[in-house]
C-alpha positions, 0 to 999 in steps of 0.5 A: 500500500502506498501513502500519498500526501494529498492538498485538499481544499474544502469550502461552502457553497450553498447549503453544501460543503465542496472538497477539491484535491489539488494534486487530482483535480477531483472534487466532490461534495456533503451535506457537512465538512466531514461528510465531504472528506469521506466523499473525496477520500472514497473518491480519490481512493476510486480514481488510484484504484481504477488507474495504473499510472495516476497524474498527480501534480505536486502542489507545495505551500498552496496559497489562497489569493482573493482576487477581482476581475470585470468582464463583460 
């Protein structure tokens, strides 16, 4: 069995809360914040489990930036 270090991101939204794996880009969601890491770790768990050779990209000392944009 191997052991990865994963960067995960949770946040609300509406009336759920939303777990997103930085290094996979999967997400997935709840009805509480524990209830979504359960789902995004059977998630993840299902993505390494079906793929013979996962991308995983390294993602080190994630910052969150607040930012604007105007578009039209």
């Amino acid at each position: 069995m191997k052991l990865l270090d994963l960067n995960i991101v949770l946040w609300k939204e509406g009336k759920y809360h939303i777990a997103q794996c930085l290094n996979t880009n999967i997400s997935s969601f709840g009805k509480n914040k524990n209830e979504a890491l359960k789902n995004i770790h059977e998630a993840l768990e299902l993505y390494f489990e079906d793929n013979k050779k996962p991308e995983i990209a390294r993602v080190k000392n994630p910052e969150l930036i607040q930012s604007s944009l105007a578009y039209a």
